[in-house]
PyMOL CGO cylinders between C-alpha atoms (Angstrom):
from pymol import cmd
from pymol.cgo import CYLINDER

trace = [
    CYLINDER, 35.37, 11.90, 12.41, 35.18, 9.18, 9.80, 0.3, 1, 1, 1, 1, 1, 1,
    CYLINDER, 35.18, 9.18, 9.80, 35.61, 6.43, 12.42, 0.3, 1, 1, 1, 1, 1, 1,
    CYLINDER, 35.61, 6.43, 12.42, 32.64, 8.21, 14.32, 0.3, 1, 1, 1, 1, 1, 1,
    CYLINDER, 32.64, 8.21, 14.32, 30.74, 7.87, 10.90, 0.3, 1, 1, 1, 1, 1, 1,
    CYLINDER, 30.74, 7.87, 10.90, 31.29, 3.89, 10.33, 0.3, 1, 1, 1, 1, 1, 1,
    CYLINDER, 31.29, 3.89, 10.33, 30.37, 3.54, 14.20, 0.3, 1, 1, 1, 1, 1, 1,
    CYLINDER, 30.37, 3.54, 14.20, 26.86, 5.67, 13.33, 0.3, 1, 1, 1, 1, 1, 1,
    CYLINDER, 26.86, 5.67, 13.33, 26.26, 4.06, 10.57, 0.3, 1, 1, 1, 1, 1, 1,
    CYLINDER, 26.26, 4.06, 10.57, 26.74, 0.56, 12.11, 0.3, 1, 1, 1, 1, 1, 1,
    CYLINDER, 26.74, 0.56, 12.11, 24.71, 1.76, 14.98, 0.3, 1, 1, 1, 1, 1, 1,
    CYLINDER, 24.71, 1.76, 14.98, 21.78, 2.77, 12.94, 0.3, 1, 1, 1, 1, 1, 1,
    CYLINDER, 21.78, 2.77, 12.94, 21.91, -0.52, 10.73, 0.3, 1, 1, 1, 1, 1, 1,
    CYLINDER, 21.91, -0.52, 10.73, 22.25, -2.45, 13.99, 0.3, 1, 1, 1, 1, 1, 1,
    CYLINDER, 22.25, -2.45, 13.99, 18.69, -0.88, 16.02, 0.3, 1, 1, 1, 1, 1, 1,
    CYLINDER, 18.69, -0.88, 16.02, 17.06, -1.37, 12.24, 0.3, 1, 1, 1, 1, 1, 1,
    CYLINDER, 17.06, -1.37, 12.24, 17.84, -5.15, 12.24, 0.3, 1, 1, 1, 1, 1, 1,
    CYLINDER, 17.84, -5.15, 12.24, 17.57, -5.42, 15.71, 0.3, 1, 1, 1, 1, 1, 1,
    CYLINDER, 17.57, -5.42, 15.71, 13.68, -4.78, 15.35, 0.3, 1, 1, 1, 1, 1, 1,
    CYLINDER, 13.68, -4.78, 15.35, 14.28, -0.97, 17.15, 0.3, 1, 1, 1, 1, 1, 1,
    CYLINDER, 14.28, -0.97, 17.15, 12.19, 2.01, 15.85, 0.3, 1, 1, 1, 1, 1, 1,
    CYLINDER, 12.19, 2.01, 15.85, 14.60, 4.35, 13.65, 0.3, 1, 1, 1, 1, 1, 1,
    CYLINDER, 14.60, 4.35, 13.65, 12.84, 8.25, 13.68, 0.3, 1, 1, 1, 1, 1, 1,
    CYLINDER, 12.84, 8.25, 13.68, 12.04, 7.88, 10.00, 0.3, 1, 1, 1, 1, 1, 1,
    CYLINDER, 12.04, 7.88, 10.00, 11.13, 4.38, 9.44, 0.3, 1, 1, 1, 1, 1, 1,
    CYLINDER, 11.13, 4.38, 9.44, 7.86, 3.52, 7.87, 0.3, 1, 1, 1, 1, 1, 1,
    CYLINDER, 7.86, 3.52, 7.87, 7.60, 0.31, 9.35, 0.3, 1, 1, 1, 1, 1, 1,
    CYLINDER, 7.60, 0.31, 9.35, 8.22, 1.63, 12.67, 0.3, 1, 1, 1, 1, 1, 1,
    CYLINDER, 8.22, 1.63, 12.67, 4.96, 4.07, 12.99, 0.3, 1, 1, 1, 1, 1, 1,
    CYLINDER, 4.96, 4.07, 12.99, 3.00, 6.84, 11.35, 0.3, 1, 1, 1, 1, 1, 1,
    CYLINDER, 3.00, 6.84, 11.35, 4.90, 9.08, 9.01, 0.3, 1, 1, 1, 1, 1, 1,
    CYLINDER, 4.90, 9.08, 9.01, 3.70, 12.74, 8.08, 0.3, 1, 1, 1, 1, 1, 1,
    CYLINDER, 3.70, 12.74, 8.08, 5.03, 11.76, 4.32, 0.3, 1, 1, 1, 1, 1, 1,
    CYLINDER, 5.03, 11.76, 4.32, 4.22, 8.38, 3.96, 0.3, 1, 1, 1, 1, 1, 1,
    CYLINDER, 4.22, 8.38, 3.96, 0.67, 9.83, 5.44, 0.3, 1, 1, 1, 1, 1, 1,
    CYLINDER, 0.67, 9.83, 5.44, 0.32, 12.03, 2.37, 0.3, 1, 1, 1, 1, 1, 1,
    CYLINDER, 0.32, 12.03, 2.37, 1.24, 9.42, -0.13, 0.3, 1, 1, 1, 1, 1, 1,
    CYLINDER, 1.24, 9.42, -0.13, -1.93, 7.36, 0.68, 0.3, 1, 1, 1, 1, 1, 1,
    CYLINDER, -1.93, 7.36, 0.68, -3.79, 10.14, 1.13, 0.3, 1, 1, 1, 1, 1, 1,
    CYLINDER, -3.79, 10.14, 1.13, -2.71, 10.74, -2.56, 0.3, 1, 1, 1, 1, 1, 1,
    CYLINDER, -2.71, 10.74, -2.56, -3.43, 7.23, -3.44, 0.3, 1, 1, 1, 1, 1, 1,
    CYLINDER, -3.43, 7.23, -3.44, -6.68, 7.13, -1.65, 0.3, 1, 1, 1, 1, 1, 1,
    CYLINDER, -6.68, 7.13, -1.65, -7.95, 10.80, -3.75, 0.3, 1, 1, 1, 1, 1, 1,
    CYLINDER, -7.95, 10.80, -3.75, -7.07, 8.88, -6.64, 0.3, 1, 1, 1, 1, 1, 1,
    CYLINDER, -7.07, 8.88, -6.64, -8.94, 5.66, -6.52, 0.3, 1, 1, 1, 1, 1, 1,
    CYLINDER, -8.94, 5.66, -6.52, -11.58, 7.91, -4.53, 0.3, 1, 1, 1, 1, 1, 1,
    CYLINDER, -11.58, 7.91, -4.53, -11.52, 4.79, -1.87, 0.3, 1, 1, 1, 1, 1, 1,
    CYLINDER, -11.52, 4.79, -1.87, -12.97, 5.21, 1.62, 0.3, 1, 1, 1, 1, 1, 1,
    CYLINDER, -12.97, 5.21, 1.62, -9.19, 4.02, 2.83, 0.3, 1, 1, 1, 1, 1, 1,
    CYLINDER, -9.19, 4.02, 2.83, -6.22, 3.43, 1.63, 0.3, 1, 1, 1, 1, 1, 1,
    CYLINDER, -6.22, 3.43, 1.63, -3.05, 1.51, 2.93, 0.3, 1, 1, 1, 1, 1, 1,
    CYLINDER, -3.05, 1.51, 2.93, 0.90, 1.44, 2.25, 0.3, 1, 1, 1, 1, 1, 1,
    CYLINDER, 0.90, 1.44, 2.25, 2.65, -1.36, 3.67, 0.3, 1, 1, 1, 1, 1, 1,
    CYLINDER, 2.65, -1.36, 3.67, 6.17, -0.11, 4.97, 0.3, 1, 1, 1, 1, 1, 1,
    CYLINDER, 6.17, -0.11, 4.97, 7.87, -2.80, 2.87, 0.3, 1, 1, 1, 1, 1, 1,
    CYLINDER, 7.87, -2.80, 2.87, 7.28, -0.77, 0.00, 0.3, 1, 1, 1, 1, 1, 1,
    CYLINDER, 7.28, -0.77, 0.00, 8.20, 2.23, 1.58, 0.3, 1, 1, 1, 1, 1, 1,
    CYLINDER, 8.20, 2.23, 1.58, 11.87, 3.91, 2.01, 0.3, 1, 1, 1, 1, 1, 1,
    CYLINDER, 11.87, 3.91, 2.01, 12.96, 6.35, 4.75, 0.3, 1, 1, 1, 1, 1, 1,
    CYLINDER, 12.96, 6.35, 4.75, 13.95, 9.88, 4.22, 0.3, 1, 1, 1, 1, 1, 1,
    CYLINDER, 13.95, 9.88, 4.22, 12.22, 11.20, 1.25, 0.3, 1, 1, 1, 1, 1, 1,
    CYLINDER, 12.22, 11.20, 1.25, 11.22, 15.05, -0.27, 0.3, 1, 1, 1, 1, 1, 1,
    CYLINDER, 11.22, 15.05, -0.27, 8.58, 16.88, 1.03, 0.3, 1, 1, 1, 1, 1, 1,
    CYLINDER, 8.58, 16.88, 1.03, 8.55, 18.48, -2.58, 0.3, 1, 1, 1, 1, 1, 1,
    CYLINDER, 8.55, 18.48, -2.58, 8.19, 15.23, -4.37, 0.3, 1, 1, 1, 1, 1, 1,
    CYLINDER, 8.19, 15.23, -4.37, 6.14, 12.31, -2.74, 0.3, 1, 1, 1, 1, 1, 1,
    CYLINDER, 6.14, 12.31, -2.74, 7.15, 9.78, -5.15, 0.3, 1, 1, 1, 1, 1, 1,
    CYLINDER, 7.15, 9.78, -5.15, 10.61, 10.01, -3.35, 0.3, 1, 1, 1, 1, 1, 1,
    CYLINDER, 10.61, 10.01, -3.35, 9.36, 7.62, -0.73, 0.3, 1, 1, 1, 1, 1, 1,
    CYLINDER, 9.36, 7.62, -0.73, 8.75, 4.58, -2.59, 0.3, 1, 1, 1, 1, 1, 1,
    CYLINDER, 8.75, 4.58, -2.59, 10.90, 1.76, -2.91, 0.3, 1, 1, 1, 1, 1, 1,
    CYLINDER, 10.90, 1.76, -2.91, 9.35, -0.16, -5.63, 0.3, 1, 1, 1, 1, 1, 1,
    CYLINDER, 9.35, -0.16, -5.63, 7.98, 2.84, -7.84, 0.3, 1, 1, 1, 1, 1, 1,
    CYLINDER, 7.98, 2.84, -7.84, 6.62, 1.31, -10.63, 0.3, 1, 1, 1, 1, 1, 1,
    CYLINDER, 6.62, 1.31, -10.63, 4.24, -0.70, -8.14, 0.3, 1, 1, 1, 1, 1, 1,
    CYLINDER, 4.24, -0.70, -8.14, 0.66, -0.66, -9.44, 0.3, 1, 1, 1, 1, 1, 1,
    CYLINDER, 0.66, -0.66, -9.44, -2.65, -0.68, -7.60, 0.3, 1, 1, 1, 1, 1, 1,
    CYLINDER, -2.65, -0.68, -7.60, -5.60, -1.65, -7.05, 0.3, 1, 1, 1, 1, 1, 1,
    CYLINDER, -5.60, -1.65, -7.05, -8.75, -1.43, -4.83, 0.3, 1, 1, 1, 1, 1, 1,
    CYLINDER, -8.75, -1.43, -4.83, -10.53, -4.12, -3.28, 0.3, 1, 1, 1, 1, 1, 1,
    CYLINDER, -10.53, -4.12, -3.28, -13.58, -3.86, -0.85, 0.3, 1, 1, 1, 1, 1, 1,
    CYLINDER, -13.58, -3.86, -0.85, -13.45, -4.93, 2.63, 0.3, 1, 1, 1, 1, 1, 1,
    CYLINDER, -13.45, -4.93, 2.63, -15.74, -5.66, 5.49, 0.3, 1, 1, 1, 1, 1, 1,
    CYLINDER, -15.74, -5.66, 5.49, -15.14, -3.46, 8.63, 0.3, 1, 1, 1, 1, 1, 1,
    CYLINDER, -15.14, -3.46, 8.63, -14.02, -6.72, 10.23, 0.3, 1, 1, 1, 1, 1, 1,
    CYLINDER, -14.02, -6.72, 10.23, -11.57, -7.38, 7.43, 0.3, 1, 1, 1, 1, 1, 1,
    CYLINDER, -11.57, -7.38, 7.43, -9.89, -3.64, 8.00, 0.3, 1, 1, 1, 1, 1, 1,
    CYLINDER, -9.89, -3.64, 8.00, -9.91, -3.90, 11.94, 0.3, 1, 1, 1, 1, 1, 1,
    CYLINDER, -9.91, -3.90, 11.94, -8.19, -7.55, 10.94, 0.3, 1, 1, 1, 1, 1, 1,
    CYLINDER, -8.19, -7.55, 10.94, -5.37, -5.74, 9.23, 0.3, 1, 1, 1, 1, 1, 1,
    CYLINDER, -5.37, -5.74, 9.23, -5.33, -2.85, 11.79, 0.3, 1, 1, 1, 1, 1, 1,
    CYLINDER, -5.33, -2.85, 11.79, -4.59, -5.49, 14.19, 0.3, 1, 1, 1, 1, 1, 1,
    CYLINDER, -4.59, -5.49, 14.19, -1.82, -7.27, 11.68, 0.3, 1, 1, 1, 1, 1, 1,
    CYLINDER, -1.82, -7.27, 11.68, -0.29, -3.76, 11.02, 0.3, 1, 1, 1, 1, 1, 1,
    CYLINDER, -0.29, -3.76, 11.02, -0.12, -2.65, 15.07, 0.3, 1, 1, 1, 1, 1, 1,
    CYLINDER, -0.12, -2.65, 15.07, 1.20, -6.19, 15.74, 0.3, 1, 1, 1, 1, 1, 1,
    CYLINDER, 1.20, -6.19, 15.74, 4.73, -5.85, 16.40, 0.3, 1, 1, 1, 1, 1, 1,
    CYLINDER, 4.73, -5.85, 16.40, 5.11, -2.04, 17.76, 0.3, 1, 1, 1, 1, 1, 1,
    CYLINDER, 5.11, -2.04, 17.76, 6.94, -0.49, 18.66, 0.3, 1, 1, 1, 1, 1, 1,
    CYLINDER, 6.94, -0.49, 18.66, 9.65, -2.82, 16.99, 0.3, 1, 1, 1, 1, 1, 1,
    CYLINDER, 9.65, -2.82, 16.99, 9.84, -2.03, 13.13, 0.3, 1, 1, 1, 1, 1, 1,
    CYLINDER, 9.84, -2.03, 13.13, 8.04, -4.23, 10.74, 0.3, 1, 1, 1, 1, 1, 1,
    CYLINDER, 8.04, -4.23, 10.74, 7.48, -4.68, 7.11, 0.3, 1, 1, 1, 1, 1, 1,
    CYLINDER, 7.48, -4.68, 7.11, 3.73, -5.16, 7.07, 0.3, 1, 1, 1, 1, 1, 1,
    CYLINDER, 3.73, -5.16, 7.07, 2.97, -1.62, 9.34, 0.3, 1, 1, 1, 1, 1, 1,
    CYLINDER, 2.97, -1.62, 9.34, 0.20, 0.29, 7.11, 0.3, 1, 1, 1, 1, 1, 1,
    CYLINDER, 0.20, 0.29, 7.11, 0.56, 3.58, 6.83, 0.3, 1, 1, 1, 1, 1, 1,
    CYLINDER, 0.56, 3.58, 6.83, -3.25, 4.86, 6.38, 0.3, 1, 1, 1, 1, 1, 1,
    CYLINDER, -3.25, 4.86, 6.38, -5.40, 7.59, 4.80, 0.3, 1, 1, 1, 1, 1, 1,
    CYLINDER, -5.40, 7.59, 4.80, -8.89, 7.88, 5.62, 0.3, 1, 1, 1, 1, 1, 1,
    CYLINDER, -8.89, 7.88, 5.62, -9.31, 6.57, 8.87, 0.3, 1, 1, 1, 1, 1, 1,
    CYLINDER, -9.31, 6.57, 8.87, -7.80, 6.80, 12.44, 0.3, 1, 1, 1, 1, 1, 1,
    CYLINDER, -7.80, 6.80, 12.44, -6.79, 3.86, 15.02, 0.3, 1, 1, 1, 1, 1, 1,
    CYLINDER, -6.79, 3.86, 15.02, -6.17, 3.88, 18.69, 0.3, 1, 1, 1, 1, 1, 1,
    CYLINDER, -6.17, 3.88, 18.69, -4.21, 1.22, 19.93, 0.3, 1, 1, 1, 1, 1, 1,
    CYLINDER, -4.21, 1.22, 19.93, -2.63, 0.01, 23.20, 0.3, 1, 1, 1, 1, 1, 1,
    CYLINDER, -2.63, 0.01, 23.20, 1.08, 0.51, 23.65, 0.3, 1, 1, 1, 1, 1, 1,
    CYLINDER, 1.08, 0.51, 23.65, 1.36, -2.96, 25.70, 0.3, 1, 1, 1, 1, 1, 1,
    CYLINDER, 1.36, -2.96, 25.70, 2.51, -5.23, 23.47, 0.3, 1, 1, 1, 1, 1, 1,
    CYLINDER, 2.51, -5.23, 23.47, 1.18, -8.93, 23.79, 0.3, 1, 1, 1, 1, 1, 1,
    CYLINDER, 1.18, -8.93, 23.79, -2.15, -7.83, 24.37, 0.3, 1, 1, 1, 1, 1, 1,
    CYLINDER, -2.15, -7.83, 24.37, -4.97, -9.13, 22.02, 0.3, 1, 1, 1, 1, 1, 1,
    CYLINDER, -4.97, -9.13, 22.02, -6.65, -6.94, 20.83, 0.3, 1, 1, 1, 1, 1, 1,
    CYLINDER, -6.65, -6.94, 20.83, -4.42, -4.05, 20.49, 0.3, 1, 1, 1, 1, 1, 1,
    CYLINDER, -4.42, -4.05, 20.49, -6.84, -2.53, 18.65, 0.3, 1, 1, 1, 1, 1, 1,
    CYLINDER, -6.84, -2.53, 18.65, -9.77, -0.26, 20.87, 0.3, 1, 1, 1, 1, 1, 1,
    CYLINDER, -9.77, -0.26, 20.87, -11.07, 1.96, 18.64, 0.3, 1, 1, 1, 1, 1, 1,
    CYLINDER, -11.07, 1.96, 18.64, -11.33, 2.67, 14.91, 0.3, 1, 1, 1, 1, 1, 1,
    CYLINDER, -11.33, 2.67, 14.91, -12.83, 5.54, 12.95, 0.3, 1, 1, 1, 1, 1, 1,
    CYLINDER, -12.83, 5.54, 12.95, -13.09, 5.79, 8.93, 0.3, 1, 1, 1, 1, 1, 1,
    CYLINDER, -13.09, 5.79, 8.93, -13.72, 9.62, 8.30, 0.3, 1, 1, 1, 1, 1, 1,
    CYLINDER, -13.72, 9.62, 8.30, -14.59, 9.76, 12.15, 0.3, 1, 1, 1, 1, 1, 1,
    CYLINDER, -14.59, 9.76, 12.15, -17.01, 7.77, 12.03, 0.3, 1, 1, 1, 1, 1, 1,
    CYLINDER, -17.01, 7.77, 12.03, -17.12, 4.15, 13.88, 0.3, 1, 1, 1, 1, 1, 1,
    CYLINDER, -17.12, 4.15, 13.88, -15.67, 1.32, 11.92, 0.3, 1, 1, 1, 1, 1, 1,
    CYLINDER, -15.67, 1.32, 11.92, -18.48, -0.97, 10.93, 0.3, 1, 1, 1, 1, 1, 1,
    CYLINDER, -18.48, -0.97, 10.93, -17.57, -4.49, 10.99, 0.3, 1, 1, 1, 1, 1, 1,
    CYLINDER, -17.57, -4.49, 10.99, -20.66, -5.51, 8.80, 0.3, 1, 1, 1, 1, 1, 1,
    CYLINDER, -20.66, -5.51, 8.80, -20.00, -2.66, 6.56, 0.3, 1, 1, 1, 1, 1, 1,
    CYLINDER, -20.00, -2.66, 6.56, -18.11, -2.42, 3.04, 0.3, 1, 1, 1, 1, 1, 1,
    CYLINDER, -18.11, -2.42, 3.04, -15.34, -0.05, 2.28, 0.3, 1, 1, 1, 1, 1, 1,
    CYLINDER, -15.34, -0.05, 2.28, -13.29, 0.48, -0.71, 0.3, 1, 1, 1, 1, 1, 1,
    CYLINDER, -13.29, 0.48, -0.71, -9.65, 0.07, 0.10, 0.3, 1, 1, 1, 1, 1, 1,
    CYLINDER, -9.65, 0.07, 0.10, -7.04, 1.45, -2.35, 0.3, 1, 1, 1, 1, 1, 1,
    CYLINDER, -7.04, 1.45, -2.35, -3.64, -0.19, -1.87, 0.3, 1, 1, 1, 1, 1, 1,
    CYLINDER, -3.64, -0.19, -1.87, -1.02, -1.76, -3.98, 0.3, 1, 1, 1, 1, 1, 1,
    CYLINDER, -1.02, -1.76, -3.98, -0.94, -4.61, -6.29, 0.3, 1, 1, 1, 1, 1, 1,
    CYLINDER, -0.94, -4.61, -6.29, 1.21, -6.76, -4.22, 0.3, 1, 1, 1, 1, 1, 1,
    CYLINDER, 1.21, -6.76, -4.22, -0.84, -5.95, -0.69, 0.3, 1, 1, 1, 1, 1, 1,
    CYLINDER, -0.84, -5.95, -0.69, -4.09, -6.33, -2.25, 0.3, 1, 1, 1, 1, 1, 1,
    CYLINDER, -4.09, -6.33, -2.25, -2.86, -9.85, -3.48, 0.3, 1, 1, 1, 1, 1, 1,
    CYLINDER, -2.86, -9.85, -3.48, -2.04, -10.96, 0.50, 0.3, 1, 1, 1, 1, 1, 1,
    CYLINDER, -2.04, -10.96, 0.50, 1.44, -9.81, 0.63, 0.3, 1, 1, 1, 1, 1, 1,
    CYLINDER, 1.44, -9.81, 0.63, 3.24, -8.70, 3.77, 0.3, 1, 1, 1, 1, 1, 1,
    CYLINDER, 3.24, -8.70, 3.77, 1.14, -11.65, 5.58, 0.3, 1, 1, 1, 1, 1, 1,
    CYLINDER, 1.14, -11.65, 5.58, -2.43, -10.41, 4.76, 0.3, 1, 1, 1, 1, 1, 1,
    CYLINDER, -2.43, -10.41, 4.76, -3.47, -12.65, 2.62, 0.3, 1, 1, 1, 1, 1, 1,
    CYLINDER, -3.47, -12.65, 2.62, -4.38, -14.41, 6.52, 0.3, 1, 1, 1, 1, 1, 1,
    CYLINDER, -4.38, -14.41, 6.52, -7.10, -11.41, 5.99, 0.3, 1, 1, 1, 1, 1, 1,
    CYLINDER, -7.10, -11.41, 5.99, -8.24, -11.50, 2.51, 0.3, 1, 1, 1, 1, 1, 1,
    CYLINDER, -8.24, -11.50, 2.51, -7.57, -13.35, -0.57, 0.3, 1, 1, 1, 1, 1, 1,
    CYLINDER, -7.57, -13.35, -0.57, -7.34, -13.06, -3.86, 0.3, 1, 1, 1, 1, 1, 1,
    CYLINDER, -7.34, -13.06, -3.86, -10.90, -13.19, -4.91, 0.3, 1, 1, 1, 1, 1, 1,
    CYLINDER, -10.90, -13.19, -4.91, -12.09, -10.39, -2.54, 0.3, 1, 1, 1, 1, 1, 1,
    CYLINDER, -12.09, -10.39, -2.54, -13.79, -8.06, -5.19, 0.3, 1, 1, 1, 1, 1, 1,
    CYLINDER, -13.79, -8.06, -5.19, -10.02, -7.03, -6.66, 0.3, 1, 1, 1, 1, 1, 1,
    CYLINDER, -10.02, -7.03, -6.66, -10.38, -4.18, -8.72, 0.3, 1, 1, 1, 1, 1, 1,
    CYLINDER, -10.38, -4.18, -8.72, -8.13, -4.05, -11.86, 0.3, 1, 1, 1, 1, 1, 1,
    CYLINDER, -8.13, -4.05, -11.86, -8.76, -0.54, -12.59, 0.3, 1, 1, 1, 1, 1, 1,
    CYLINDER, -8.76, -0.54, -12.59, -5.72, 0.95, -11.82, 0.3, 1, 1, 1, 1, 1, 1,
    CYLINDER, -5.72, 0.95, -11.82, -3.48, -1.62, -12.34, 0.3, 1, 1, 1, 1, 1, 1,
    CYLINDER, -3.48, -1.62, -12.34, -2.06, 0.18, -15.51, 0.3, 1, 1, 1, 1, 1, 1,
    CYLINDER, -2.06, 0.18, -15.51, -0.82, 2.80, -13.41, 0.3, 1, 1, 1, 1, 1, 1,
    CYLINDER, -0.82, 2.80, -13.41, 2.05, 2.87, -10.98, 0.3, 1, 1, 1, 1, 1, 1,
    CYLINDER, 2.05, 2.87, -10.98, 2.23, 4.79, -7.35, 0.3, 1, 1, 1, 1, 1, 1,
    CYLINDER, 2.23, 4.79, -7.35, 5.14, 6.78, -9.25, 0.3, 1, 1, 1, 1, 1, 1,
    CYLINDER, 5.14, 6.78, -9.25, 2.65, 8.17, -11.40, 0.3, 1, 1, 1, 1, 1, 1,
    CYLINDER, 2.65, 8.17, -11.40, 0.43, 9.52, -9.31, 0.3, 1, 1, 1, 1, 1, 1,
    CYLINDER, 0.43, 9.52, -9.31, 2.87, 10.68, -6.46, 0.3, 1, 1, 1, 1, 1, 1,
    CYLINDER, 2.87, 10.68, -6.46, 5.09, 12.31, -9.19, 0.3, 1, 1, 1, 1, 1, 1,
    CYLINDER, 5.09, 12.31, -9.19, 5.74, 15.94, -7.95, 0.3, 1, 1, 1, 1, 1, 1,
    CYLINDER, 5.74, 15.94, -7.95, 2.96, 16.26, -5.45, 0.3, 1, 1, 1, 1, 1, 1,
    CYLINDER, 2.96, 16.26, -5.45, 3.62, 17.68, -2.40, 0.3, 1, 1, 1, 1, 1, 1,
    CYLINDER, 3.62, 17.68, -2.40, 4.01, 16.44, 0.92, 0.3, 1, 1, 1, 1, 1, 1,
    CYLINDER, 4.01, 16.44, 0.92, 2.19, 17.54, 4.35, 0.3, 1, 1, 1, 1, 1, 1,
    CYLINDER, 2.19, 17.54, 4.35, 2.66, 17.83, 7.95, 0.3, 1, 1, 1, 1, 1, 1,
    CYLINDER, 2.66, 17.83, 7.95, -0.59, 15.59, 9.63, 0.3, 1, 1, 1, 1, 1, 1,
    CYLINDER, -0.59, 15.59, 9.63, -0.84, 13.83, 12.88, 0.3, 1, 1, 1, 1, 1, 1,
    CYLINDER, -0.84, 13.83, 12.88, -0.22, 10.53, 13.55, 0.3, 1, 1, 1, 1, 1, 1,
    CYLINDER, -0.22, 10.53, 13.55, -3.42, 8.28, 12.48, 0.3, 1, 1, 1, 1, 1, 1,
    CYLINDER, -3.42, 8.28, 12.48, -2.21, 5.77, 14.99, 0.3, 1, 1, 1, 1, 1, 1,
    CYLINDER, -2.21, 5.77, 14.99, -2.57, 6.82, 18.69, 0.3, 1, 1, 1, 1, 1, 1,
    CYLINDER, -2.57, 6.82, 18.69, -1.26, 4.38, 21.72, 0.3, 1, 1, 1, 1, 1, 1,
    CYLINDER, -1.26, 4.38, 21.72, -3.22, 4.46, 24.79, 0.3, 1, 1, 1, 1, 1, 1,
    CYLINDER, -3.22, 4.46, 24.79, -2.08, 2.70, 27.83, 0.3, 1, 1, 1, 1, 1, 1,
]
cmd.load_cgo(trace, "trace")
C-alpha cells in the first residue's frame, strides 16, 4: 500500500508538471470554490467583475472556510477599471493554454465566457456576458482583483499597466480578511467550451 502511495503521489505531481488538468486545480478550469471566493471579493469591492489568477490559488480547500484556498493570504487588492476590450483581452490570456493547467487561468465572478475547446485557435473567445449582458468593448467596468494581478502579474501587464485607474482602496486589506469564515457554494462553471 505505501509503495502504491509514492507511485500516486508521483503520478499526480507528474500530470501537474506535465501541463495535465488535475480535478481540483485552479489553473486548470472553473472551480465551484475558487468561484465563490471572487464572488466574495467582487461583493466586497462592489466591482462589476472580479478575477483570481490560479497562481494565487491552492487546490483542495473547505467549503466552510473560503480563505482555505489561498496561497498567498495576506495578498491585498485592488480594483482597476477596464474597457470591455481590455477584459475580453484577459479572457483570451486566461483561456489560452486549456485544457493544460496554467498559472494565469482567472477564475471569475460576475460574468460568463464561452470559449472553443480547440486549442490554437485565435480567438478562443466567442462570446462574453457581464451579468448576462453582452460584453461591451467600448464600455468601462470595475474589476476587483489582487494587488499583484492588477499590477500585470501572471503576464497581463501585456493587457493593462500600471497606470490604468488603480484603485488603492483596499489595499489595506488582505483576501484573508474578507474570505475568513465565509462559506463556500456549489455554481456552474463560468467558462463553457463549445466546439
Amino acid at each position: 500500500m505505501r509503495n502504491f502511495s509514492r507511485l500516486f503521489l508521483i503520478g499526480l505531481v507528474a500530470c501537474t508538471l506535465s501541463g495535465v488538468a488535475v480535478a481540483d486545480d485552479p489553473g486548470a478550469g472553473p472551480l465551484s470554490l475558487a468561484q465563490s471566493a471572487a464572488d466574495s471579493l467582487r461583493e466586497t469591492t462592489a466591482a462589476d467583475i472580479a478575477f483570481l489568477p490560479s497562481a494565487i490559488l491552492k487546490s483542495g480547500g473547505s467549503k466552510d472556510n473560503l480563505a482555505s484556498v489561498l496561497a498567498f493570504p495576506n495578498e491585498s487588492f485592488s480594483t482597476l477599471n477596464l474597457t470591455g476590450a481590455q477584459l475580453r483581452a484577459a479572457l483570451e490570456r486566461s483561456v489560452s493554454l486549456l485544457p493544460q493547467t496554467s498559472t494565469f487561468f482567472l477564475q471569475i465572478s460576475g460574468a460568463e465566457v464561452t470559449y472553443r475547446r480547440a486549442n490554437g485557435v485565435s480567438p478562443r473567445i466567442v462570446d462574453v456576458r457581464v451579468n448576462k449582458q453582452p460584453l461591451d468593448d467600448g464600455r468601462t467596468y470595475v474589476v476587483a482583483m489582487p494587488t499583484s494581478l492588477a499590477r500585470g502579474g501572471y503576464g497581463y501587464f501585456k493587457v493593462w499597466n500600471m497606470k490604468t485607474s488603480l484603485n488603492r482602496n483596499f489595499e489595506s486589506m488582505t483576501l484573508e480578511q474578507i474570505l475568513k469564515e465565509k462559506r463556500g457554494t456549489d455554481s456552474n462553471p463560468r467558462y463553457t467550451a463549445v466546439d
